[in-house]
Each structure stands twice: as C-alpha cells, then as structure tokens.
N, C-alpha and C positions, 0 to 999 in steps of 0.2 A: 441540557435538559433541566430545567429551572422548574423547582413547583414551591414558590413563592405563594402564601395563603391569601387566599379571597378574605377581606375584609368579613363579607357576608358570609364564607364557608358551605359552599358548591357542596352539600355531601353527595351530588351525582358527580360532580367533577373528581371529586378523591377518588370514587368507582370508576371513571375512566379510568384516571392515573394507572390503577392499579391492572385495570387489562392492561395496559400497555407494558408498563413492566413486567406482567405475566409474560406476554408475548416476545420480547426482549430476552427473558432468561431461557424459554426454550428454545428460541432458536438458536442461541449461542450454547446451551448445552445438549441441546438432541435435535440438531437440525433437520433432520429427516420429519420428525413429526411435526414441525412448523414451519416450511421452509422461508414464508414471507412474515416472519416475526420481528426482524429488522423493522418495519413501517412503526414498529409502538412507537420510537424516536418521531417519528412524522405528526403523531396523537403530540408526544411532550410537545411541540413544537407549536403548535396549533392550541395547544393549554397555556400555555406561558405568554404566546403573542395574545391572549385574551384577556388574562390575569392582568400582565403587567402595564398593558396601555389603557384596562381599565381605572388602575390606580393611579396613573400619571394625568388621566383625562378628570378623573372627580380631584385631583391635587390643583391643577389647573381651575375647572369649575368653583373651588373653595377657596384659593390661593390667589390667582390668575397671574400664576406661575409656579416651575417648579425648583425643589432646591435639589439643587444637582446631586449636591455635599451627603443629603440624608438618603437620596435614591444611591448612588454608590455605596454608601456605608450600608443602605440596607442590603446590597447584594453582595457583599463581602459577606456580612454577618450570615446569611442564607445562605451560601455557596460554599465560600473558601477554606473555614474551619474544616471541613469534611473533605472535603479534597484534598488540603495539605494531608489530613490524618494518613491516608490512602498512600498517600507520597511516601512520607516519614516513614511506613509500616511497609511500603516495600522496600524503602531502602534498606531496614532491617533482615528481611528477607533474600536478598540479593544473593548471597552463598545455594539458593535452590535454584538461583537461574542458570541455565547454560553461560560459562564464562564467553561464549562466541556472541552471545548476545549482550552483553554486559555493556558495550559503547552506542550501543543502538540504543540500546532502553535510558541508559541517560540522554539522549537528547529528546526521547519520547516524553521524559522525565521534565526536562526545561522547558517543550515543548508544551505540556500540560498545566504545568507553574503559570505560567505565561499565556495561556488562553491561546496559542498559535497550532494546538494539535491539528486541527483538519488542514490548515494548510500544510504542512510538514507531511500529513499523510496524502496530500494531493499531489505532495511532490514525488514521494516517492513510489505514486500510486503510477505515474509515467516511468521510472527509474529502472531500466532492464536492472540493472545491478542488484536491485532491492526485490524483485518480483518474487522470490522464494524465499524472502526471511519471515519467522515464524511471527503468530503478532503480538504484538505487544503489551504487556497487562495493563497500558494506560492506553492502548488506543482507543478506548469508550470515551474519553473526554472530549473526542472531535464532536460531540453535540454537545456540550460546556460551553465551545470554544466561539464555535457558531453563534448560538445565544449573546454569549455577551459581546460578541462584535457587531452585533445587531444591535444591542442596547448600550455600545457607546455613543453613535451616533442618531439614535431612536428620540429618544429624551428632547437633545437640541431642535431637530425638525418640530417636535409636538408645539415647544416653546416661539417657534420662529411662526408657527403655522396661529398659535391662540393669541399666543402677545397683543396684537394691535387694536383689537376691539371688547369693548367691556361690559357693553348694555346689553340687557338681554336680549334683542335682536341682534346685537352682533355677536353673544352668541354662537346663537345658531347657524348666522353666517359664517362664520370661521370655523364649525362645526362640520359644515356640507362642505366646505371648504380642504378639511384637512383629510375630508374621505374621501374625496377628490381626487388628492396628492398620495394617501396614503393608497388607494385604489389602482393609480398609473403606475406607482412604484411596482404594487404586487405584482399586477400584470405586466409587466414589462421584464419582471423576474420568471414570472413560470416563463413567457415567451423565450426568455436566455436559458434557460433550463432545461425547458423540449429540446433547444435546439443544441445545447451543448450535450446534451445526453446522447445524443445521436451521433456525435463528433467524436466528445470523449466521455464515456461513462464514469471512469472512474475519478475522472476530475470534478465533474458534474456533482459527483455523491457527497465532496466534501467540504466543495467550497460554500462560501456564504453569500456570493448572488445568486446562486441558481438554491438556496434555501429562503431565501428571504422574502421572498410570497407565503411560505407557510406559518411563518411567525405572522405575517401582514394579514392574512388569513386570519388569523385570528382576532386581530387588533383590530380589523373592518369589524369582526362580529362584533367588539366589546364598543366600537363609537355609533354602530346602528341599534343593536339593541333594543335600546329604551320606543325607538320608532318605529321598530320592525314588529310586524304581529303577524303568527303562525297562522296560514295559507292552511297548512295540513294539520290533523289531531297530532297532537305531543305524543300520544303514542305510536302513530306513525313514523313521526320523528326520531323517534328514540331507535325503533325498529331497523329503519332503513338503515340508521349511521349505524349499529351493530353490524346487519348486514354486511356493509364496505367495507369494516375494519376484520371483523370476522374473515371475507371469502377470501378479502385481499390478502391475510394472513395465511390463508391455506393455497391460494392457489397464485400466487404470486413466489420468486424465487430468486437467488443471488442470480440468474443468468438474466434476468426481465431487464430491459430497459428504463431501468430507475435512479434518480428519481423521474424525474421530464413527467408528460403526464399522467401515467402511472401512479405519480405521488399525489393525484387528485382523489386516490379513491379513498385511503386513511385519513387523508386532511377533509373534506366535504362527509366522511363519516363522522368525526372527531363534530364538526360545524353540526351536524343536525341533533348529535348529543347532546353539545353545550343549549342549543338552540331551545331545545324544549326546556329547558329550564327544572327539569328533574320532577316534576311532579306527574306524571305518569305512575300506573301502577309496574308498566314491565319495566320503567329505568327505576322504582324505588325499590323493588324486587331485587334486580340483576347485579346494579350498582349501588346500590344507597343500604347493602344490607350491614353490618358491623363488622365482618370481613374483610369485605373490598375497599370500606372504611379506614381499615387500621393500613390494610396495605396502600392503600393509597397515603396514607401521612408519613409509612416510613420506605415512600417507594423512591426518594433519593437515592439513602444512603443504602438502599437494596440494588440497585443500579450501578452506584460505585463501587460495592462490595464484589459483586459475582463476577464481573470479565477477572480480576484479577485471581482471584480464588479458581475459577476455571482454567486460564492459560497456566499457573501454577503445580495444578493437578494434572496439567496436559504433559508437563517439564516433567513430573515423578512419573511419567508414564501408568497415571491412571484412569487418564481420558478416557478408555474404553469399557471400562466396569462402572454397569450402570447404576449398581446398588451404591456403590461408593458416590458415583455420584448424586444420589438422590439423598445420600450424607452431607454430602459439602452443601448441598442447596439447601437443606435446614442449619445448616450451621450460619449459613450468610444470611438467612433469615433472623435467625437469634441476633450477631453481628449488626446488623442492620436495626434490630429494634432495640440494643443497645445503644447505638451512638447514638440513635432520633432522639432517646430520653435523657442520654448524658452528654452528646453536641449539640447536635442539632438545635434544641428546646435550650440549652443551657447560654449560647449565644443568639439567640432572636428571643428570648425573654428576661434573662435577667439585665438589671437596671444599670449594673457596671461595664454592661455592654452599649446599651440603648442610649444611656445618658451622654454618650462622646464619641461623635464622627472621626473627631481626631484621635482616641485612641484606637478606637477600627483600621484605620489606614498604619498606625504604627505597624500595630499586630500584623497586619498583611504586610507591611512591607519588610520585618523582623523575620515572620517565617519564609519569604523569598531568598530570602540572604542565607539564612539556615539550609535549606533547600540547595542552592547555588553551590554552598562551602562543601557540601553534603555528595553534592553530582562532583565537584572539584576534584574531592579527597578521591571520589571509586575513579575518575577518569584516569587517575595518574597511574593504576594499575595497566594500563593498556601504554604499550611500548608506539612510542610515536618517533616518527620520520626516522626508522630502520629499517632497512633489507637484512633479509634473511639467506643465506645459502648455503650446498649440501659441505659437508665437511668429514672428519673421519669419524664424530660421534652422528653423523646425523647422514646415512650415504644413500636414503633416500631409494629412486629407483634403482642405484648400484647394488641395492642389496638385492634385486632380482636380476639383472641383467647379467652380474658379474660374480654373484656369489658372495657380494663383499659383506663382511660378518658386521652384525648391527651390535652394537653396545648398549648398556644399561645407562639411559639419559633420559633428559628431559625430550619433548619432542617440541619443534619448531614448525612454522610461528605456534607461540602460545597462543593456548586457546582460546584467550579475549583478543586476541590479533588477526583470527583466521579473515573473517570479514572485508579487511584491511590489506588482505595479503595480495594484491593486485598489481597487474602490471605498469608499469611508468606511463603506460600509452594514456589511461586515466587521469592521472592528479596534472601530467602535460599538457592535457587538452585534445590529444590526436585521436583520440575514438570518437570517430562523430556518434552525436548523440539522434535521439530520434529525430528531434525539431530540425536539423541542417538539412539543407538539401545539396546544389551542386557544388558548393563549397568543401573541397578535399583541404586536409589537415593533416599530415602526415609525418609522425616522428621517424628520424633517421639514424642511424648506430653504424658505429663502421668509419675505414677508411673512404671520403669522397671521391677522390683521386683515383678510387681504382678501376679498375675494368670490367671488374666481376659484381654488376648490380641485381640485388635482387630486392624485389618485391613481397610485401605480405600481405596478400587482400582476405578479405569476407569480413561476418558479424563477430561478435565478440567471442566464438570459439575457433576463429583464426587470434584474435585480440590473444588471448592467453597463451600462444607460443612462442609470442614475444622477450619474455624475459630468458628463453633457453636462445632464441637467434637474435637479439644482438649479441650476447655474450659470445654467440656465436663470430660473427661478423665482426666485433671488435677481435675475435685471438688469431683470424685469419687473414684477416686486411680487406673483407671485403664490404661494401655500402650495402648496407639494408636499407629501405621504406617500408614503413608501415600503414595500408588503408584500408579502415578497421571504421564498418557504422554498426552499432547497435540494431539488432534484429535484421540486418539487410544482407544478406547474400546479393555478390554482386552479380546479379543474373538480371536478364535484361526481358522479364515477364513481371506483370504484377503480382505481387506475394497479399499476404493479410496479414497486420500487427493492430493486437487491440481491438478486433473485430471488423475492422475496417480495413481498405485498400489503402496500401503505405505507398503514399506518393513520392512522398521524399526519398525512400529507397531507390526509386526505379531513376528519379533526376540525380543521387549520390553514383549510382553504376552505370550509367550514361557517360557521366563527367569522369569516372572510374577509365573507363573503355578510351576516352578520349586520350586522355593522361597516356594511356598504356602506348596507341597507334603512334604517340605524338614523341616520348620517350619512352622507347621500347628498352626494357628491361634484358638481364642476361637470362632471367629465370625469376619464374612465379611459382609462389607458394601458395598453394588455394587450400581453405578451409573452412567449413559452414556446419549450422544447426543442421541436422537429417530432421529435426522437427519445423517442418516448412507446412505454412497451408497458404490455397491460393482461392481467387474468387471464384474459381469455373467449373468448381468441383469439389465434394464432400466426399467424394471414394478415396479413399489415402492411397489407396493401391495405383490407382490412376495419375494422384499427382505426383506421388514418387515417381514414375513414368516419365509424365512430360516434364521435371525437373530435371532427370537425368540425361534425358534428349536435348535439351537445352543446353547444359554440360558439356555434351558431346559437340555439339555447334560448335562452343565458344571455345572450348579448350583447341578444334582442331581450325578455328581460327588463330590462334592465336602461334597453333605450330605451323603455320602456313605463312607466318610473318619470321619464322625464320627462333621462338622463344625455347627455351625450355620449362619443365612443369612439373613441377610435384604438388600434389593432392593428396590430403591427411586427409585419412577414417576419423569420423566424429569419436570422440569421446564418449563412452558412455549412459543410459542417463541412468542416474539412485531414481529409487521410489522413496526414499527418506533422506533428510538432508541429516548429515551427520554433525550437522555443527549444534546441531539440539542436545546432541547425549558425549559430547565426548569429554573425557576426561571417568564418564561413569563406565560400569561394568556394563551397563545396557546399549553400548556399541559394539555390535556386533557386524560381522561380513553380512552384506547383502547380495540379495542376484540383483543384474540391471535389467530395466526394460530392455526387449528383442526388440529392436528398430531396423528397419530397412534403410538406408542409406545409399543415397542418388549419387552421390562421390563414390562408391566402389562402385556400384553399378557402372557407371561412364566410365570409371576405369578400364574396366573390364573390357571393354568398346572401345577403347583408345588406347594400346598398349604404348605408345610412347609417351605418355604421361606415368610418371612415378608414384604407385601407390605408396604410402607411409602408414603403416600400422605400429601405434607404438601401447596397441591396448594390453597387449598381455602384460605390458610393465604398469600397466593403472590398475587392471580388476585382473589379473592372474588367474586361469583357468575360468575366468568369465564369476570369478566372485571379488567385490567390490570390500574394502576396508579403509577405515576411518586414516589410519596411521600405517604407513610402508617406510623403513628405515629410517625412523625417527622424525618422519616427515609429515605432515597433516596431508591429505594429498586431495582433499578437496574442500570448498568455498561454500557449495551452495551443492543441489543437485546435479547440476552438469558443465560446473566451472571446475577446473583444478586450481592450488592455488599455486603461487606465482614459484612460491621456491620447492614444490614438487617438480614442476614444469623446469626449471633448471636441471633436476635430476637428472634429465630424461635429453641433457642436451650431447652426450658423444652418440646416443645411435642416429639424433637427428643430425648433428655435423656427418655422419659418415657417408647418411641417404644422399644429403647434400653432393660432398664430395664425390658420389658414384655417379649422378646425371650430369654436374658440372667435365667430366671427363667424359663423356660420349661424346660420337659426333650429333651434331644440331639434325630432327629429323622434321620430314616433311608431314602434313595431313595424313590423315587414315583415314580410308572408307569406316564408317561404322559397320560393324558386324549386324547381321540381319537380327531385326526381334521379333518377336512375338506377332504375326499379321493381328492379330486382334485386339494389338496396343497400339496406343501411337509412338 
C-alpha cells in the first residue's frame, strides 16, 4: 500500500486514500459493521499503480529514460523508514505477545523486512498445521509486499517498452505500445485470478499475479489519461466509483470469493474516482474536504499503526470492549500523525536524505542487519531440535489416570515451543501434505522383523498419536507404519477441504486401501477429524450419517480379510486456542464444542472393532485446561501436543495389548438404523 505523492497533488486522490483506510480499520476492528472493508487494500492498489507509473512515464517523456537508482531510493525513503519503525517498536514490545507465538512472529517479522509477507502468508494460508494461529501484527504488510514486487520488475518493462524510439511520433507509438503490453499483462492477470480464486482462494488473496491487474489498473489509467475524455459528467463519475466502493464495502464479506472478479468492483470504483479528476462538486465535498485531506496524507502510517495496536489489544484480552477500543483508534491516530510529521516528512524532504541514493541504500541495508541480529537474539529463546517427555516433575496425563502427585515446576514444552511440539511424522516428511496424491510416505518405529504389524491411518488427528505408538512399538518389539494425509480421512467418498472437493484425498485413500489388501497388517489403528464436510449435503446431521455408514463398510471389510481394529474418539475441539493466554492468569478451563462423532457411531455398529476413549484424560469431566501435570496439552484448538500424547501412552499400550489377544473376528451385520437415515 504505497501512497507516494502526485507531483501535481490529487486532493481527490488524498480523499480516496483516506475512505480506504477508513474502511480498512473498521473492519479489522468491528468487522461486523463493515464486513467488506478489506477491499480499501484493492483502492491503495489501484492509487499507487496510477501514481507511480504516472511518474515513471513523464521521467521517461523528460528523460527518455529512467534512473533506476533515484526510483529505488525514492521508495525506500517513502516506505522503509516507517515500516522498520513498526518492526523495531514491536520487537520492543514482544514480552505482551503470547510466548507460543513468539517464533511465528519473527519470521512474520523477516518476512515483512524483506517484502516476502504475502507470500509467507500464502503458504501458510494452505498449511493445516497453521490454519488456527492467531494473526500476526505484521500481517498487514502483505500489500507492502505485493507493491513492491510489482515495482521491481515494473520500471525495467516501462524502459524496455519507451527506449527505442525518440521523435515525437515515436512517441506515441511506443506509447499505444506499452498499453498494449501493459493491457495483455492486466488481463491476463484478472483471467489468473478468477480462475485461481475458484481453485484456491486463499492463495489467490495474496499472491502478486493474481493482484497485478489492479496495480496495471491503475497504470492503464495514468498512460491513457491525457487521451481519454469523460463519456459521463464527472459527477457521475465520481458517484458511481463511491457507489462500488461503498456497497462493495457493506455488502461484500471474508466468505465472497475474492479477490477473482469480485475485486472489479473497488478497483473500477477506485478508476471512475481517479478518472473524474476531482472537480466535481460531490467529489470536492466528499473527498477534497480538509479532513479526508489530512487523513489521506497520514493514511500510511495510520495503516501500519492499527493491525498492530489491534492484534495487541486482542493479546491483553481487550479485543471486546468497544470503548477501549475506540481508545486505541485515536491513539493510532495521534501515532500516525506523529510519525507522518517526524518520519515520514523528515525522510522524503530533508536534503540529507534527498541529496544521496547511496546513503538511502546504506540506511536500508544497516537497519536489515539490526532487524536480522534483533529476530537472531528473540529466536534463540525458543529451544530447538529437542523432544520433550513426561518425567516425575512433569507426569502429565499420569496425574489423572493414576493419581500421580504433580510437583511445583516449570511446565513443558515451554511456551514459545508449544507450536513446535509436533510429531516426527512432520519435520520426516511422512504426513502427506495436501498437494500429494497417490503417493504414501510412511514413517516406521519398531522391530521390522516382527510379526505383530500395525498400522496408523487417517488425517492429522490420527498424525498426533504417533509419538505415544511408536514409543510404544519400539518397548514392545512390534513394527508400526504410519499413513497420515493432512485433512484426509481415508474414506473412500469425496469429503471438501478449503471449499472445494479434495481430490487428492480420495487418490491418497484409494492407494491407502490398496497398500492395506496388498500387505495386510496384524491390526489398524483408525483415527480422524469428527469435523468432516462433504459435497452432497449441508445437513451435518446427515453427513455424519453417511460418514459413519461408510465406516461401518470399510472397517467390516477390513474384518472380513481376516484384521484387527481399533478406532480412537476424536479429540475434543477448544472454542479458544490456549496458546494465546498461557503462561497468563487469563487461562482458564474451557468447555469443548459437543460434536457428534462417525467413529463411535460405527463403533457402536461394529462391536469388533475397539473403541479407544482416552478423553477423560484430555478435558476430565468434559472441561478442557491449558496445563495437566505439568504438561501443555495442547498445540492449537484440536491438536494435542506431542509430549502430552506420550502421557497418555500405557492406557493406549494396554487397549492395544487387549485386541492384540483376542481371537481374529469375522464381519458383523451392522445393527439396524434409523429407516429415515441412510
């Protein structure tokens, strides 16, 4: 979000600016009353691609070329100083963040330094592992980040496009020329954008081809311009782009399919504001009053200022008092028209700034290093390549199962570790990820040799009972496999991940099944999300049903080839991720959501498969706590972490031990259900 000054100074343009960051801050602090306020980003985007390819095209025209050296140095001087500040000023603050979050936020941190946030955030916008960590006070720089990877390679095209021709018909020819190029470009970006929005939205939101029409959007406006004569009255003009930025803002939402074309209705808003050229009476009214004026010049660093000040206030748990927060939003105000008059204004005008590209690039590249040393110093707080396990100060679920008395300790993992606390199956490579399809990857623990193989299938909350069964498997002598995909229960109906049908699930549990018929196991350990949706139906009630029939298929397939089976009760899920407050007084027992669960169901319907409930040792009388026997005992909302899950390893060696000693049983008719279910 770049608001680099018009040479000629737009005072309708500043009045945009300043909607847009209006719209910006409310719906990052009271989204309910602006739900589609996110799109201001879409306005900066569409301001900046006009501004700055206007000043590179008259540098061109004056020059007939540009100097690379003074366009970089001018966007350091306009950007960096103010964004370090941000940096610097939370690494001061860092002791208010939750310690669980403390390794996340530095590489949000390097991530921000470095102009790479959106992609960082596009990665982990895919990353089951990440999908409930809280956000980040620098994830507002993913439109920084954008911009200027837009204008490292923006510049070069202009020059490659004007270079060759110098008389004024050529010109013009190089002119229609490069709007030409810069026209196929745009289009060919919204075309990637629709279509990846519909694929993956949330990849869509942050990368920079599927944005890079809206900055080109704008840079068409600023090379047509001068040719283009308003069709409609300017006040029309002016009206209609309120309109699209306005409705869009109210009746647009995080659930819409945005950007794709959706993001035409802020950006062609944005285009018929710029377009009239502000001399209308309702855009010199609306926008051009000395209000929207001011906020528009100090709507940067009002922009950098609030996501942090908000996520912040989120951390002291005062997110939900609205007076308080209608506190903080003038204080970031104040904030903001601080630094505009003692940064912002102090490096894009004074002469000791102006006078030396080279020392601009010093200075950036002096506070990178600071930055770097700065992220260096907090990372080494976080305990790297250790495992954790229960011990006599730390006994974890023993202190409920067994009565074992907890002692006065630290608790384990520490709490900038919890994150981290995952199973081997992870950092190995064995839990297939979304992107794999019939490709099994399977980590192994245990004697090979033995006779007694067992299996560990489903998605990543079968993943997490891995660090109690191999430990298990290695003290017993028997072979474990581990096949474990991200969101995929190996059920052999199509499920939905990410709004879409997961194809790659249904080809992973295909090749699953295959595996199984081809080398048959002594015994399967089955365990999955009870949060399942499918394409065929929005009744939850319903697809818990045919999930559970499905179950009942395959598990008495599976006893009909002669296996044994046990089948773990989901985990239950928090409504609050505890890794946000712990270590504070403001962790407290929770209740879990009541979920219906397709695995005891089919149990139920299958009694030779082994139910495993090991929840009373997680949330005890169905109330949920941060810390059980010194132990953190969960990750995220419905992950445990890895060295609670050890805790919790002699009731599950025991379950084990009691089906492995039966005799092998045949299929079961399923018990009769419901005639008016399937």
């Amino acid at each position: 979000m770049s608001l680099t000054q018009d040479p000629q100074y737009r005072y309708d343009i500043q009045g945009l600016r300043a909607l847009a960051v209006f719209m910006v801050i409310i719906f990052h602090a009271f989204p309910s009353l602006l739900p589609g306020g996110y799109i201001g980003v879409d306005v900066f985007f569409v301001i900046s691609g006009y501004l700055i390819t206007g000043q590179l095209v008259r540098e061109i025209k004056l020059h007939n070329s540009i100097s690379l050296s003074n366009f970089y140095a001018r966007r350091i001087r306009r950007l960096f100083p103010m964004a370090s500040l941000i940096i610097l000023v939370l690494f001061a603050l860092f002791p208010l963040l939750p310690k669980a979050y403390w390794p996340e936020t530095i590489w949000h941190v390097l991530a921000s330094t470095f102009y790479f946030e959106n992609i960082w955030l596009a990665i982990q916008s895919t990353d089951y592992l990440d999908s409930q960590n809280v956000a980040s006070p620098l994830q507002h720089f993913w439109s920084l980040a954008v911009e200027e990877q837009f204008y490292i390679f923006w510049p070069l095209i202009l020059i490659f496009l004007y270079k060759p021709l110098t008389s004024h018909q050529g010109k013009i020819v190089t002119n229609a020329l490069a709007v030409c190029v810069l026209g196929a470009l745009t289009l060919l970006s919204l075309i990637f954008s629709i279509f990846l929005t519909r694929y993956d939205k949330a990849l869509a939101y942050f990368i920079t081809p599927t944005r890079f029409w809206e900055l080109g959007l704008g840079g068409l406006l600023a090379m047509t311009n001068i040719y283009l004569k308003a069709n409609l009255p300017r006040l029309t003009l002016t009206a209609l782009g309120l309109v699209f930025i306005v409705l869009g803002a109210i009746f647009l939402s995080p659930q819409s399919n945005f950007p794709g074309y959706l993001a035409l209705i802020p950006t062609l808003g944005a285009v018929f504001i710029i377009f009239s050229r502000g001399t209308d009476p309702l855009n010199q009214t609306l926008l051009q009053n000395k209000f929207m004026r001011y906020v528009g010049d100090i709507s940067y660093s009002l922009y950098l200022w609030h996501w942090p000040i908000i996520i912040l206030a989120k951390y002291q748990g005062w997110g939900n008092n609205n007076i308080l927060s209608f506190l903080l939003l003038g204080f970031t105000c104040l904030l903001a028209s601080l630094s505009k008059h003692f940064i912002e204004d102090y490096f894009l005008k004074s002469p000791y700034w102006k006078s030396s590209n080279l020392r601009v690039f010093i200075f950036a590249f002096l506070t990178m290093v600071i930055i770097c040393c700065g992220s260096t110093f907090l990372m080494t707080n976080r305990t790297n390549n250790v495992t954790f396990a229960p011990d006599s100060n730390h006994p974890g679920a023993a202190s409920l199962l067994t009565s074992t008395p907890t002692p006065q300790s630290a608790a384990i993992p520490p709490y900038n570790y919890v994150k981290y606390d995952l199973p081997d199956l992870y950092t190995l490579g064995c839990h297939a990820p979304h992107s794999t399809g019939s490709i099994l990857t399977p980590c192994h623990a245990g004697n090979k040799h033995s006779p007694i193989k067992i299996f560990l299938i489903g998605d990543s909350h079968a993943a997490q009972w891995w660090p109690a069964l191999s430990e298990i498997a290695n003290k017993n002598g028997w072979y474990i496999s581990a096949y474990t995909k991200s969101s995929c229960p190996p059920i052999t109906i199509d499920i939905m991940s990410n709004g879409k049908i997961y194809h790659k699930c249904m080809e992973w549990a295909l090749a699953l099944h295959d595996e199984i018929r081809r080398h048959p196991p002594s015994l399967i350990i089955y365990a999955q999300s009870a949060e399942q949706t499918l394409p065929s139906s929005t009744d939850k009630s319903l697809q818990h049903d045919i999930i559970a029939t499905t179950l009942v298929t395959m598990w008495n397939n599976w006893l009909s080839a002669g296996l044994k089976i046990i089948a773990v009760k989901d985990t239950p899920l928090l409504r609050e991720d505890f890794s946000a407050c712990l270590g504070s007084e403001s962790c407290e027992q929770q209740t879990p959501y009541s979920t219906p669960d397709p695995i005891v169901t089919a149990a139920q319907q299958v009694t030779a498969v082994r139910l495993v409930d090991l929840n009373e040792a997680i949330c005890p009388q169905k109330k949920c706590y941060p810390v059980i026997g010194n132990i953190v005992v969960w990750r995220d909302t419905h992950h445990l972490t890895a060295t609670y899950v050890k805790s919790l390893s002699l009731p599950f060696e025991q379950e084990i031990k009691k089906i492995l000693s039966q005799q092998t049983t045949t299929a079961q008719t399923p018990k009769p259900q419901n005639p008016s279910k399937p």
